[in-house]
DSSP file (Angstrom, degrees, kcal/mol; ACC not computed):
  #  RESIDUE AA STRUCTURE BP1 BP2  ACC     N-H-->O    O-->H-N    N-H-->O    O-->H-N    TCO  KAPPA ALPHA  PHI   PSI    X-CA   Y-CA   Z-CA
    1    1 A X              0   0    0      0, 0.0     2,-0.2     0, 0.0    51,-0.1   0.000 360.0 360.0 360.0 140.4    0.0    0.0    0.0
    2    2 A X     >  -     0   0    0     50,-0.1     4,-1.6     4,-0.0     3,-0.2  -0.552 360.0 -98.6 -94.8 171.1    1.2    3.4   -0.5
    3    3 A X  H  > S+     0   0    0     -2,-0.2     4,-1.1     1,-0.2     5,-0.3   0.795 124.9  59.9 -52.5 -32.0    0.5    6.6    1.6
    4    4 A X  H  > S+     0   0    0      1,-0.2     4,-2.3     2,-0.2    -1,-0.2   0.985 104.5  50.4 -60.0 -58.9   -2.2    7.6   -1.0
    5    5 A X  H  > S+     0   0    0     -3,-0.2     4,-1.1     2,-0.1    -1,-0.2   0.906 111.4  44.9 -46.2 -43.0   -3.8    4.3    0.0
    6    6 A X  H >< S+     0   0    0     -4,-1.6     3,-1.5     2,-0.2    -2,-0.2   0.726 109.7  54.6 -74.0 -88.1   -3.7    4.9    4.2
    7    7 A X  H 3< S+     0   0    0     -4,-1.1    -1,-0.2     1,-0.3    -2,-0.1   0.582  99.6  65.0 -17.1 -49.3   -5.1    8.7    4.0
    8    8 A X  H 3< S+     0   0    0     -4,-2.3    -1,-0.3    -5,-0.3    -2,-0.2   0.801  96.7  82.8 -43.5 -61.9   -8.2    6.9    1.8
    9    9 A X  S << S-     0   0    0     -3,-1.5     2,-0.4    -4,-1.1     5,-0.1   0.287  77.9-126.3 -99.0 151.7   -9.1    5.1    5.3
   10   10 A X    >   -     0   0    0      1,-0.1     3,-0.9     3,-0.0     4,-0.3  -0.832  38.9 -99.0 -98.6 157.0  -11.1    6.0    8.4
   11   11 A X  T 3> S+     0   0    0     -2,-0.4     4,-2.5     1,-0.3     3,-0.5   0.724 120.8  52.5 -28.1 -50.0   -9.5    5.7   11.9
   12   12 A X  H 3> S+     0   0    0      1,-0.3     4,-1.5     2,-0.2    -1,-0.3   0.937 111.2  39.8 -72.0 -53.4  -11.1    2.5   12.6
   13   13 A X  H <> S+     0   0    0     -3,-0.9     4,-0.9     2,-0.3    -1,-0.3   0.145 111.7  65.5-100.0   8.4  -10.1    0.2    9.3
   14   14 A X  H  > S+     0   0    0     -3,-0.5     4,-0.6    -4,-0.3     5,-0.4   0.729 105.9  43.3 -47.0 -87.1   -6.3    2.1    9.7
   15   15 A X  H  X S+     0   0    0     -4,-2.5     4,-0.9     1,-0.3    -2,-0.3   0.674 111.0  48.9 -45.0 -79.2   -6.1    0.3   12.9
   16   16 A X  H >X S+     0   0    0     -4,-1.5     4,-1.9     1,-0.2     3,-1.4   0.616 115.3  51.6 -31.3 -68.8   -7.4   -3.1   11.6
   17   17 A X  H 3X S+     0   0    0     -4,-0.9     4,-1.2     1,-0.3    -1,-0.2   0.807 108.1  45.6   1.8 -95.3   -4.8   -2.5    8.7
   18   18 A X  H 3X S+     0   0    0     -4,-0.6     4,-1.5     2,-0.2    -1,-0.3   0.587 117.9  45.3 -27.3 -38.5   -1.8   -1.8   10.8
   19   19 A X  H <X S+     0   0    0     -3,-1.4     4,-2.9    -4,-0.9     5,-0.3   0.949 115.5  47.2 -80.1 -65.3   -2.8   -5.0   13.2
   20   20 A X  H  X S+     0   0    0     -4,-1.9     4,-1.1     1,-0.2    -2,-0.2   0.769 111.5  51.1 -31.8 -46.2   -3.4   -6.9    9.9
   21   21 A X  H >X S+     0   0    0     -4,-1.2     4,-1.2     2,-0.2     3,-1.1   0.926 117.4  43.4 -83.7 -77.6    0.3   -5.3    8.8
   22   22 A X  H 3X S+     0   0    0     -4,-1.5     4,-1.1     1,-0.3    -1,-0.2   0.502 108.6  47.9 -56.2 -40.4    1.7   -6.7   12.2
   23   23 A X  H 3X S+     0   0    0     -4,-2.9     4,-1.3     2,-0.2    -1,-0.3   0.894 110.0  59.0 -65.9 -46.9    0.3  -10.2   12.6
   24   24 A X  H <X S+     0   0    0     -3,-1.1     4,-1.8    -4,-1.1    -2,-0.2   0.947 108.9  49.7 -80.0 -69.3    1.6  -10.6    8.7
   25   25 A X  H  X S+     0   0    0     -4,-1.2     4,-2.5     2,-0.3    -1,-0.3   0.786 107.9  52.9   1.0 -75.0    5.0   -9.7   10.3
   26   26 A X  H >X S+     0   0    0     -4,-1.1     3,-1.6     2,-0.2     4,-1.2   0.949 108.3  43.9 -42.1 -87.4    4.7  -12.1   12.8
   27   27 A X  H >X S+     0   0    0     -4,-1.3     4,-1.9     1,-0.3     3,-0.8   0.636 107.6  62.5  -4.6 -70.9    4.0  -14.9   11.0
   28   28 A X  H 3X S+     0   0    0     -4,-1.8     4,-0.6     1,-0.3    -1,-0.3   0.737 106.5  41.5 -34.1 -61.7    6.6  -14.0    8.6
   29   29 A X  H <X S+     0   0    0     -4,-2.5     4,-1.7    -3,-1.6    -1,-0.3   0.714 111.6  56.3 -73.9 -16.5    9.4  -14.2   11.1
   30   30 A X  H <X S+     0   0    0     -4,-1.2     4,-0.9    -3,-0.8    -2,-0.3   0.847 108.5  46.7 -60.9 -39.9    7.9  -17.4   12.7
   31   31 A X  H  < S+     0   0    0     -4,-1.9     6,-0.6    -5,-0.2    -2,-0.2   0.651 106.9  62.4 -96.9   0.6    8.1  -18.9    9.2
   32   32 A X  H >< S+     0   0    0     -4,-0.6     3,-2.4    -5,-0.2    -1,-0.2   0.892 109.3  48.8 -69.8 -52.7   12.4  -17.2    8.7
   33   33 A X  H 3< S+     0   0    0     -4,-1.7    -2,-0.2     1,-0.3    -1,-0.2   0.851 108.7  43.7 -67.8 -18.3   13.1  -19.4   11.6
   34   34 A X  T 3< S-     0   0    0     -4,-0.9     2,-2.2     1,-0.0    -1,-0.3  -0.408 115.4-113.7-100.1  62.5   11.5  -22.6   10.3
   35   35 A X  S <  S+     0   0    0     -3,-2.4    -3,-0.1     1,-0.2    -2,-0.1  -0.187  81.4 118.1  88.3 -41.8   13.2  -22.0    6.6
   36   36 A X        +     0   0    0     -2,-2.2     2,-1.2     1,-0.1    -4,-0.2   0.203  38.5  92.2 -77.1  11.2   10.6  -21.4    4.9
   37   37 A X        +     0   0    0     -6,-0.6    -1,-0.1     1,-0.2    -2,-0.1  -0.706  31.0 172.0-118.0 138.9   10.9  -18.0    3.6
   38   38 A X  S    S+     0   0    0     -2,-1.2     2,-0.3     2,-0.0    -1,-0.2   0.792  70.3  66.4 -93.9 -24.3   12.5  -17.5    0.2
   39   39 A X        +     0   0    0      1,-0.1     4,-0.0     2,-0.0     0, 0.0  -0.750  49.0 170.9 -76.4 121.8   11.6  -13.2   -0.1
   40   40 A X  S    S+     0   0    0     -2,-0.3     4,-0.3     2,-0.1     3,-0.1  -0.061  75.6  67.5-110.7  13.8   13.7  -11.4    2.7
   41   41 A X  S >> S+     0   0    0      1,-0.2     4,-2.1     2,-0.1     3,-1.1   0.849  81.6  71.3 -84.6 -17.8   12.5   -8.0    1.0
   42   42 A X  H 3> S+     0   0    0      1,-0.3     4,-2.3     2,-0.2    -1,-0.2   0.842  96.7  57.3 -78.7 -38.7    8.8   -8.8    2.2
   43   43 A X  H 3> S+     0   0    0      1,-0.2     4,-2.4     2,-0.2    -1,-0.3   0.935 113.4  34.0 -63.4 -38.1   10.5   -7.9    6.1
   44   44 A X  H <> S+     0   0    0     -3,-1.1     4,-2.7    -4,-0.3    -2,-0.2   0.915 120.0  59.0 -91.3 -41.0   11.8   -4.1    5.2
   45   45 A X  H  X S+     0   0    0     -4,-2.1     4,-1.4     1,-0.2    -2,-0.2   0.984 113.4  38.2 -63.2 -57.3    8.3   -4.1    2.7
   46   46 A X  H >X S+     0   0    0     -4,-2.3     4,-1.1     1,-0.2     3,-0.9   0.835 110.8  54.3 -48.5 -56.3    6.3   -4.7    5.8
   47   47 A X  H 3X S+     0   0    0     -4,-2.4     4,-1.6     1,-0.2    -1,-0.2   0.633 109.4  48.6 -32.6 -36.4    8.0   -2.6    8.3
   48   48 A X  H 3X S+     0   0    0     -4,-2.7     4,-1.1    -5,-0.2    -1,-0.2   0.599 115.4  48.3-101.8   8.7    7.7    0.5    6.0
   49   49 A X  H <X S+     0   0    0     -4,-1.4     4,-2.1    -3,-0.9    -2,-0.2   0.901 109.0  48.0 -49.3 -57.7    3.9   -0.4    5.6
   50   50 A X  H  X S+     0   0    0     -4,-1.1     4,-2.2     2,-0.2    -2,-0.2   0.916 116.5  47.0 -67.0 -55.6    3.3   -0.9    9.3
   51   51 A X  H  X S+     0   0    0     -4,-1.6     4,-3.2     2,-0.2     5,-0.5   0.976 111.2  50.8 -44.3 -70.6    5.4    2.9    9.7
   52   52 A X  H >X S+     0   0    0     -4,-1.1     3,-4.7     2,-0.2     4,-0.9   0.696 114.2  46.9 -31.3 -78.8    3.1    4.8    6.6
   53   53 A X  H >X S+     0   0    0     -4,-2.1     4,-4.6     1,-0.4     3,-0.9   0.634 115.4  43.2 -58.2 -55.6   -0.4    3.4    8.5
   54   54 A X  H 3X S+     0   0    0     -4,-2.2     4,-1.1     1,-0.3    -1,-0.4   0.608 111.4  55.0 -86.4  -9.2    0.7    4.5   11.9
   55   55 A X  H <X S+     0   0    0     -3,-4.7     4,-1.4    -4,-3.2    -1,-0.3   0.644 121.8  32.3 -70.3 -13.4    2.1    8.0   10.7
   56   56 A X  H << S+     0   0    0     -3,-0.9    -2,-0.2    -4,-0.9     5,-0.2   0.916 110.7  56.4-117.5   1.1   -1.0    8.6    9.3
   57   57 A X  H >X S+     0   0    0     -4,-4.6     3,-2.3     1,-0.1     4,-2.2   0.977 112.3  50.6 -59.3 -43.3   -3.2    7.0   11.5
   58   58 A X  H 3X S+     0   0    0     -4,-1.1     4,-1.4     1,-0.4    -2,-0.2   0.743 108.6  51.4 -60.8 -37.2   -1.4    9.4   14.3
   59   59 A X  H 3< S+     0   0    0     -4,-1.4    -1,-0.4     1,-0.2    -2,-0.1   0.620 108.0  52.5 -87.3   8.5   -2.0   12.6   12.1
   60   60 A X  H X4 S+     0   0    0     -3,-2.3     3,-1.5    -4,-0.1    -2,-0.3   0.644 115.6  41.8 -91.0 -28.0   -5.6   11.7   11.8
   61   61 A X  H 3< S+     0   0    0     -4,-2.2    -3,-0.2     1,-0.3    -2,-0.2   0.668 113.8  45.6-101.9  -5.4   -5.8   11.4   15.6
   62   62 A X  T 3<        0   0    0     -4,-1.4    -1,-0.3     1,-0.1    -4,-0.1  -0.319 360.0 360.0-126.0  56.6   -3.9   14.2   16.8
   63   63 A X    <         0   0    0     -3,-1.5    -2,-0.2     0, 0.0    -1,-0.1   0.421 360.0 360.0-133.7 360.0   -5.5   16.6   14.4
């Protein structure tokens, strides 16, 4: 998702996002340690997802 994409959202489906974003994460490193992951950009891709949502969930919410 790009920034364009998070602005688009209300408060509520930003947070569901971001959680979604985070669990994905999870998972993701659960599955480094059993082998299985052949993509190591998908960690740095996630991380600067999980970052966009929660700068712009945070300017929606302290504006």
């Amino acid at each position: 998702m790009n920034k364009e994409d998070f602005k688009k959202m209300d408060k509520n489906s930003l947070k569901q996002e971001v959680l979604k974003l985070k669990k994905e994460l999870f998972d993701l490193k659960f599955k480094s340690r059993a082998g299985d992951v052949k993509d190591y950009s998908q960690f740095k891709k996630l991380r600067a997802n999980i970052a966009r949502g929660l700068t712009v969930l945070n300017s929606k919410i302290f504006k």
